[in-house]
Backbone as JSON Lines, residues from 0, in Angstrom:
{"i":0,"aa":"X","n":[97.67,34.8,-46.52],"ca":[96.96,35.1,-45.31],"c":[96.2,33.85,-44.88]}
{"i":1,"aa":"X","n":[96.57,33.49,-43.58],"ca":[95.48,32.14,-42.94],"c":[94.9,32.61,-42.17]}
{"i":2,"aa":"X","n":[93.68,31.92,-41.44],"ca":[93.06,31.85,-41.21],"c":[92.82,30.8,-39.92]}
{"i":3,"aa":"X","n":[92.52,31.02,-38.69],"ca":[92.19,29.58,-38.21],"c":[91.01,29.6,-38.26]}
{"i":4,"aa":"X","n":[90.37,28.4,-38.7],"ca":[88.93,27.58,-38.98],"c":[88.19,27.91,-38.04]}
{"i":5,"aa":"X","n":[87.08,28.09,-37.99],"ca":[85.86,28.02,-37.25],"c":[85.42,26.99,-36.49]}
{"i":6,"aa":"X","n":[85.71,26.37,-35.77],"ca":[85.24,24.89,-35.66],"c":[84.53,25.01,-34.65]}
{"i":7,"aa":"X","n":[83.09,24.16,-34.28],"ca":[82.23,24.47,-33.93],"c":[82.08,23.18,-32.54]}
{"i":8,"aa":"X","n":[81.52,23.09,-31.68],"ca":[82.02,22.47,-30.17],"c":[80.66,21.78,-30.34]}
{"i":9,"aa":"X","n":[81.11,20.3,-30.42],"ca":[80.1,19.27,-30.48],"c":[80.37,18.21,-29.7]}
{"i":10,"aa":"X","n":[79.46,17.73,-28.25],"ca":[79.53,17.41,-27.27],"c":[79.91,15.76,-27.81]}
{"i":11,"aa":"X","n":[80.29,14.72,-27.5],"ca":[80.96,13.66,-28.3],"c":[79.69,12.85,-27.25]}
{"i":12,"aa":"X","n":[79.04,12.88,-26.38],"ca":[78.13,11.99,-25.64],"c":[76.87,12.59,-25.62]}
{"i":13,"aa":"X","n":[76.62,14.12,-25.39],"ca":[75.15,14.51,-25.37],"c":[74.66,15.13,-26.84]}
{"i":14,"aa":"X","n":[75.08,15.13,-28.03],"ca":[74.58,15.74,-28.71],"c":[73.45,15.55,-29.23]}
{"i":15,"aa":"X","n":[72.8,14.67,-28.93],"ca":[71.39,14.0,-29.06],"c":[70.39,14.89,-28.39]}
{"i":16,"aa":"X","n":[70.2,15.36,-26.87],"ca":[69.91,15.66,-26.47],"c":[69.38,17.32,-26.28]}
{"i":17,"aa":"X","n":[69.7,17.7,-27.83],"ca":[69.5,19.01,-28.06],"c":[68.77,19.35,-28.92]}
{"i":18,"aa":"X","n":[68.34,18.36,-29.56],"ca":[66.96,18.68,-30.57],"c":[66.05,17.53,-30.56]}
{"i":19,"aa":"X","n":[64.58,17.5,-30.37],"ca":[63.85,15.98,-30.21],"c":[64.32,15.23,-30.93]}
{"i":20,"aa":"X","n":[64.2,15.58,-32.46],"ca":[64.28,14.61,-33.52],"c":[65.26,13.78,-33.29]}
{"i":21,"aa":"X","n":[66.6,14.4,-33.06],"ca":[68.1,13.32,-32.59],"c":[67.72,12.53,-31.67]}
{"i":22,"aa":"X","n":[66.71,12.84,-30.3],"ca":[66.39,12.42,-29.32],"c":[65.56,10.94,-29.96]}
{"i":23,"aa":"X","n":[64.77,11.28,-30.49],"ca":[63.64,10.04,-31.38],"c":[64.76,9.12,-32.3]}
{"i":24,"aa":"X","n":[65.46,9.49,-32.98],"ca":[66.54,9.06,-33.81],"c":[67.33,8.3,-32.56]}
{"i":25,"aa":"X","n":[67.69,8.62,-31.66],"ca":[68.88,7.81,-30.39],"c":[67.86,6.5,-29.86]}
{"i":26,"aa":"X","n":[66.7,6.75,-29.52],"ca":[65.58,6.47,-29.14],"c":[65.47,4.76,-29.93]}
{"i":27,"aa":"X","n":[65.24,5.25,-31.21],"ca":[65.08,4.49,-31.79],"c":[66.09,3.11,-32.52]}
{"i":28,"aa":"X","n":[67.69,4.0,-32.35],"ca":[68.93,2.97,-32.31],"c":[69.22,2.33,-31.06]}
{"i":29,"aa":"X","n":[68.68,2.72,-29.99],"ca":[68.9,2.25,-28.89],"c":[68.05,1.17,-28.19]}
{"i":30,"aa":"X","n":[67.07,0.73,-29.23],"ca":[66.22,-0.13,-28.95],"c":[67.0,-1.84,-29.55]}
{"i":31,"aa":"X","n":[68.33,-1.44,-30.25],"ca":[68.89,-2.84,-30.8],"c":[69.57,-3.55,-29.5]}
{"i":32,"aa":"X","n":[69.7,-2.78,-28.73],"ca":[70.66,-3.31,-27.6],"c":[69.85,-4.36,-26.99]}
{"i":33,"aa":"X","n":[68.6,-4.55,-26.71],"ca":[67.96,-5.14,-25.66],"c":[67.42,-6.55,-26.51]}
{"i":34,"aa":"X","n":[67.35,-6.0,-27.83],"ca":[66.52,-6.97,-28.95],"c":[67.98,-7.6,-29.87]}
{"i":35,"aa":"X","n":[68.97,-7.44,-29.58],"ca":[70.32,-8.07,-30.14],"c":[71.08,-8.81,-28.73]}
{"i":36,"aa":"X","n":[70.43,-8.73,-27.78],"ca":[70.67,-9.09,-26.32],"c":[69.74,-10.67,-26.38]}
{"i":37,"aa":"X","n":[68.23,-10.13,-26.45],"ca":[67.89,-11.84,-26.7],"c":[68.44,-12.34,-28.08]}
{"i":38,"aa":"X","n":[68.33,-12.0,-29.24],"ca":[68.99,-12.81,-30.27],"c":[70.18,-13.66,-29.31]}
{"i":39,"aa":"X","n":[71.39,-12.96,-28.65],"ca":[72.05,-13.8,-28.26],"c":[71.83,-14.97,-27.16]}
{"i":40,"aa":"X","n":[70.14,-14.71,-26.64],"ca":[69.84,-15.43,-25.44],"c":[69.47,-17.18,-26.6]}
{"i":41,"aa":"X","n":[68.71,-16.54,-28.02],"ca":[68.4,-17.3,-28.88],"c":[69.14,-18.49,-29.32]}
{"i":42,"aa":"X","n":[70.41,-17.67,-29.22],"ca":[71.69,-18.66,-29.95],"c":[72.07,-19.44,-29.0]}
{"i":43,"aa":"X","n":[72.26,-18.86,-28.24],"ca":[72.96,-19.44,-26.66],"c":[71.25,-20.81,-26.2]}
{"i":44,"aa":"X","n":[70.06,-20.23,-26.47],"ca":[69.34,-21.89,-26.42],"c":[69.46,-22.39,-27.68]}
{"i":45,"aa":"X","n":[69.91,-22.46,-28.76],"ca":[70.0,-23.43,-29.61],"c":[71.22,-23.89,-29.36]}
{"i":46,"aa":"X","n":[72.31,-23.49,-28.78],"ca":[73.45,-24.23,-28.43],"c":[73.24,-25.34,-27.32]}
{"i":47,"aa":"X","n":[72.42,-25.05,-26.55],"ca":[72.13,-25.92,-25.47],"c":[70.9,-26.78,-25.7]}
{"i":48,"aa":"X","n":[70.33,-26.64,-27.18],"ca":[69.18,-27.77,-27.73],"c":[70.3,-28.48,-27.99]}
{"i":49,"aa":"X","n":[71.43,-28.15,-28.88],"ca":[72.25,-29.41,-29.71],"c":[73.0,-29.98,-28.77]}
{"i":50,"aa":"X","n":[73.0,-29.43,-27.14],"ca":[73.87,-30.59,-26.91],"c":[72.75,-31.47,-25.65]}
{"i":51,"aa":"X","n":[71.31,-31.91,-25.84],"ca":[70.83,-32.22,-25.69],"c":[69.1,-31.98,-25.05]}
{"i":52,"aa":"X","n":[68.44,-32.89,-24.76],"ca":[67.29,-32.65,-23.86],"c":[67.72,-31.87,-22.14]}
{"i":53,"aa":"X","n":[68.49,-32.41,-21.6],"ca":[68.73,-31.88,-20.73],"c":[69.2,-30.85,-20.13]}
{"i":54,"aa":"X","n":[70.13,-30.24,-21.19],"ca":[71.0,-29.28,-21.24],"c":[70.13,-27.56,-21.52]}
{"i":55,"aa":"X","n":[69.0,-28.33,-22.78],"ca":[68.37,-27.57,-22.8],"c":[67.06,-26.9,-21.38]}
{"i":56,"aa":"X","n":[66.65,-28.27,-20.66],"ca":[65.81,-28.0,-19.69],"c":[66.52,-27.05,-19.07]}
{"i":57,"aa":"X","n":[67.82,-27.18,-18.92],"ca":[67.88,-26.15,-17.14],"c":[68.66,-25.28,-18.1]}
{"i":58,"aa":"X","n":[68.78,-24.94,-18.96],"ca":[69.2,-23.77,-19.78],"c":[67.53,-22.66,-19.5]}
{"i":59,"aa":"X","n":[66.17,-23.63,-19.5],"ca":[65.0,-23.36,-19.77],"c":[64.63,-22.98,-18.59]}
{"i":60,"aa":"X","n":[65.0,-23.53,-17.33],"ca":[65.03,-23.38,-15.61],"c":[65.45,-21.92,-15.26]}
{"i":61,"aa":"X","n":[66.6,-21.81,-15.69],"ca":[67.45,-20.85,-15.51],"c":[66.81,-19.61,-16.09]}
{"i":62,"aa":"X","n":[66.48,-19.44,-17.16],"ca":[65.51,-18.32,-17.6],"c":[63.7,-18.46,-17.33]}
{"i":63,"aa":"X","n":[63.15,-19.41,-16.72],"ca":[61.86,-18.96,-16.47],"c":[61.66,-18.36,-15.2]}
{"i":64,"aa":"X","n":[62.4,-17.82,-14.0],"ca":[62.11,-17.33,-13.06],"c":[61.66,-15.96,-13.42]}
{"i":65,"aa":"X","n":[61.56,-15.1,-12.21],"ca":[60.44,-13.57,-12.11],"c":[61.98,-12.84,-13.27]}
{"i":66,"aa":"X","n":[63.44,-13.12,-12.84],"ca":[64.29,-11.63,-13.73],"c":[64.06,-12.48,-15.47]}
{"i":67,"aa":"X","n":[63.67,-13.24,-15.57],"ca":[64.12,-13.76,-17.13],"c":[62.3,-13.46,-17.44]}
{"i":68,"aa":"X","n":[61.23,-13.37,-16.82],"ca":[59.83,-12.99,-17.01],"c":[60.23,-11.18,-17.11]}
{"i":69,"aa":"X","n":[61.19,-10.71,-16.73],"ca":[60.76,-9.5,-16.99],"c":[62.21,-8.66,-18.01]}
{"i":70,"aa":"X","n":[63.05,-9.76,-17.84],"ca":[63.57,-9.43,-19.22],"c":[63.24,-9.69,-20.25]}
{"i":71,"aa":"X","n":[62.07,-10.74,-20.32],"ca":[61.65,-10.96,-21.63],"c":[60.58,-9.57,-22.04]}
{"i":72,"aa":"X","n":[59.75,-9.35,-21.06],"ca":[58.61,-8.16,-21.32],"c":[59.21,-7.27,-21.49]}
{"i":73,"aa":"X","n":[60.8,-6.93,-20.89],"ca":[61.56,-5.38,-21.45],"c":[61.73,-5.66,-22.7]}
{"i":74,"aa":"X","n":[62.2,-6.54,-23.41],"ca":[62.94,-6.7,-24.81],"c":[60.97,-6.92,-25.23]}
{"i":75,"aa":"X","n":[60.3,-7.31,-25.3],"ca":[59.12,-7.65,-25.87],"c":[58.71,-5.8,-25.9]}
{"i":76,"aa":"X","n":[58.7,-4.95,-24.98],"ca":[58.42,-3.28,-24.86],"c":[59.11,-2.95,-26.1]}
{"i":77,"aa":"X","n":[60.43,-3.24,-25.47],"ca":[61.58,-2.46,-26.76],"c":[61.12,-2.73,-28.13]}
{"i":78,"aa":"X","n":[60.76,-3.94,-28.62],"ca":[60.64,-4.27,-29.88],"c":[59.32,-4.15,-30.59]}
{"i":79,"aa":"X","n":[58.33,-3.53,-29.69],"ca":[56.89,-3.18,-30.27],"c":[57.13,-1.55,-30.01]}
{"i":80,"aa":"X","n":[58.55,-0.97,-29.64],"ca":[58.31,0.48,-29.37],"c":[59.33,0.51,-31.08]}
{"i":81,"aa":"X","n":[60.31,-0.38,-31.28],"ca":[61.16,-0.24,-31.89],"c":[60.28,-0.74,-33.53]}
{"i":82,"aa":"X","n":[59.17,-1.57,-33.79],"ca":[58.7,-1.85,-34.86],"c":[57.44,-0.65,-35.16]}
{"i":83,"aa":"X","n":[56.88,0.09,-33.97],"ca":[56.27,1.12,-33.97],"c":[56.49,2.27,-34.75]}
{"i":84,"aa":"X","n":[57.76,2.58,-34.28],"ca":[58.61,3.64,-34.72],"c":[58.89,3.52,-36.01]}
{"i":85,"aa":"X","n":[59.21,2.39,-36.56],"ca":[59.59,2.23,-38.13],"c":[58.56,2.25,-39.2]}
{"i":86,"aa":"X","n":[57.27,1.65,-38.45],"ca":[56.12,1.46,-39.44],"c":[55.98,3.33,-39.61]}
{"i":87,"aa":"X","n":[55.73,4.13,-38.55],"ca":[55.86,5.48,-38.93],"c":[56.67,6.22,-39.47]}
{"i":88,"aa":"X","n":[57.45,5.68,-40.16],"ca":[58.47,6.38,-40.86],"c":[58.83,6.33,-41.82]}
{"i":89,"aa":"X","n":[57.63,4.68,-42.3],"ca":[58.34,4.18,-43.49],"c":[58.02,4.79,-44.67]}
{"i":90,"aa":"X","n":[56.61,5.7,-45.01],"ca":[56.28,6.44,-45.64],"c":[57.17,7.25,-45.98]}
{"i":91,"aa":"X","n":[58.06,7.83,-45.43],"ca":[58.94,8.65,-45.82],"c":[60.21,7.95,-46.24]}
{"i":92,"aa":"X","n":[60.88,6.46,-46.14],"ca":[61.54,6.11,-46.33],"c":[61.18,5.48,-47.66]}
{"i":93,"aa":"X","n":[59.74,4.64,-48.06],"ca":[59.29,4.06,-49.24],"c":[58.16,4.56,-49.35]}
{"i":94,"aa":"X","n":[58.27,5.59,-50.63],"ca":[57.05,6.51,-50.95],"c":[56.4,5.67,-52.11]}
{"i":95,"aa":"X","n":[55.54,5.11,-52.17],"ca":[54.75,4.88,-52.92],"c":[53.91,5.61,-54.06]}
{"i":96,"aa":"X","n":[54.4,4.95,-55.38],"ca":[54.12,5.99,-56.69],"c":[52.85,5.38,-57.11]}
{"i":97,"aa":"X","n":[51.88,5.97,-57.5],"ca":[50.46,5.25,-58.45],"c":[50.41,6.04,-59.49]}
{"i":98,"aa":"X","n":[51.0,6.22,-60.31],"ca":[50.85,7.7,-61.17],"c":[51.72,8.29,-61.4]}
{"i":99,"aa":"X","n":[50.9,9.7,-61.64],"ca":[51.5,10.74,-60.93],"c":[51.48,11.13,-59.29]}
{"i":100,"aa":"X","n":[50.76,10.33,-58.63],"ca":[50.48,10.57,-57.54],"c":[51.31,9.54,-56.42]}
{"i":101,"aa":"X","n":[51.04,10.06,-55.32],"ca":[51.85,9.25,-54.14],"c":[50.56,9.06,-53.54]}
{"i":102,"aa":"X","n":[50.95,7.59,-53.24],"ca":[50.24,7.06,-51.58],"c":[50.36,7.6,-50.6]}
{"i":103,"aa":"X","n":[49.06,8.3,-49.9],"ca":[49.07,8.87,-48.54],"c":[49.73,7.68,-47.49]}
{"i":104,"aa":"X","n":[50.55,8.36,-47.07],"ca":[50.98,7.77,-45.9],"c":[50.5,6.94,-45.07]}
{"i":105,"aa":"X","n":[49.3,7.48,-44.39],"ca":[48.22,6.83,-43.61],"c":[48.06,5.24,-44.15]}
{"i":106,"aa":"X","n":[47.86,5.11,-45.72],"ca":[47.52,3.46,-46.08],"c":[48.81,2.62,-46.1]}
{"i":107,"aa":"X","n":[49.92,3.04,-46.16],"ca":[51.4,2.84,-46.26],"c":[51.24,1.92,-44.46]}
{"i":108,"aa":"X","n":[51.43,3.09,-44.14],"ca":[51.36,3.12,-42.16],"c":[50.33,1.9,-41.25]}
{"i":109,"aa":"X","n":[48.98,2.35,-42.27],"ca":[47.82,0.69,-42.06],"c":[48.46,-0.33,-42.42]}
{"i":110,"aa":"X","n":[49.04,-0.66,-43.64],"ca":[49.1,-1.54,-44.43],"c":[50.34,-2.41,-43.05]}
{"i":111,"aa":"X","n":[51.08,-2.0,-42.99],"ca":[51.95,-2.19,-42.3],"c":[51.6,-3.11,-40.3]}
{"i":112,"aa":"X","n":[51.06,-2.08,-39.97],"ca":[50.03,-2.73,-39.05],"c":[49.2,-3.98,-39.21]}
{"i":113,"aa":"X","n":[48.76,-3.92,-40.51],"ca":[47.54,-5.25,-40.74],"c":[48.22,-6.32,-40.87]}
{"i":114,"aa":"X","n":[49.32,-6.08,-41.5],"ca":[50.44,-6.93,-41.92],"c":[50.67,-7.52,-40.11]}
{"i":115,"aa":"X","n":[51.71,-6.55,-39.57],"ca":[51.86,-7.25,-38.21],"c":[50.92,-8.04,-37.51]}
{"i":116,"aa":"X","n":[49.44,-7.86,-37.48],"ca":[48.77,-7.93,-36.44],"c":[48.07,-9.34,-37.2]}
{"i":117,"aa":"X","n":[48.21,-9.84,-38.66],"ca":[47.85,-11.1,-39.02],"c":[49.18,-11.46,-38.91]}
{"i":118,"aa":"X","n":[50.01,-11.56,-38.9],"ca":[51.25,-12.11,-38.41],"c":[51.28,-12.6,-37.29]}
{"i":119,"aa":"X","n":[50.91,-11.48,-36.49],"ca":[51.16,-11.98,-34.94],"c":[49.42,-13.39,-34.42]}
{"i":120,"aa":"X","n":[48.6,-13.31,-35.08],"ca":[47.36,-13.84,-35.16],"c":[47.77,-15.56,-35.65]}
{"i":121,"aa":"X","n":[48.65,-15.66,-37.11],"ca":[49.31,-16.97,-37.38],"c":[49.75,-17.58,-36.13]}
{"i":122,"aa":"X","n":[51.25,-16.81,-35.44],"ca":[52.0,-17.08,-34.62],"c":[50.78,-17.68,-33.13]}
{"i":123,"aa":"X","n":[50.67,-16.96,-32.63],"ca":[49.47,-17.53,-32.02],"c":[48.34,-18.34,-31.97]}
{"i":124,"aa":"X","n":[48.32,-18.54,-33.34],"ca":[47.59,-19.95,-33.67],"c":[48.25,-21.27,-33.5]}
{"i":125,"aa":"X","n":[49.51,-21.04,-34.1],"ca":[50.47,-22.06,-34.35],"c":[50.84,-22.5,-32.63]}
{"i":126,"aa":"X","n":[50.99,-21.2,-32.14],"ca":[51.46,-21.35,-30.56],"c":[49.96,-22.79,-29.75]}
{"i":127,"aa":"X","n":[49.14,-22.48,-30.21],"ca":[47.9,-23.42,-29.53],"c":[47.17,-21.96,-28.98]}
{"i":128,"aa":"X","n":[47.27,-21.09,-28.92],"ca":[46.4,-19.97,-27.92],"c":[45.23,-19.9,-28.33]}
């Protein structure tokens, strides 16, 4: 005796869109596009440092106008929404043992922050700001 299977109808483009969490989960893979977009803007100016001073200036021309000022602040959004998201999660991804006991989350979650925000404090020093 067979049977045909049960098979259950799963949308191949919206299935995200049916429970938050998938929504936060899409959310959060979808933030590589914009931040793997400059990496390639990255490579593409170190290609045009090595083939000189000049090459690099109007490589440098070409991206300081108003669309390359506000593609940089989209990918700069994306990647403080996209390092946001991870510092909150990481507690659950690296649970911290002292014991018998676990690290509350919360110091996991700080720790993480303090970390960025003397990071970003170096960088800005180094920058002259």
């Amino acid at each position: 005796m067979s049977r045909k299977p049960y098979v259950r109808e799963v949308s191949k483009t919206g299935w995200y869109l049916k429970h938050p969490r998938y929504m936060r989960y899409m959310s959060r893979e979808i933030t590589c596009i914009p931040i793997g977009a400059f990496a390639l803007l990255l490579v593409c100016a170190m290609e045009r440092l090595s083939h000189g001073q000049a090459a690099f200036d109007s490589f440098m021309a070409a991206i300081a106008g108003p669309g390359g000022f506000i593609g940089m602040l989209i990918v700069l959004l994306f990647a403080t929404y996209n390092a946001t998201n991870w510092f909150n999660v990481t507690p659950k991804a690296m649970p911290v043992q002292i014991g018998e006991e676990f690290l509350a989350g919360k110091y996991i979650v700080g720790a993480h922050y303090a970390v960025w925000a003397i990071a970003s404090l170096v960088v800005l020093l180094f920058a002259g700001v």
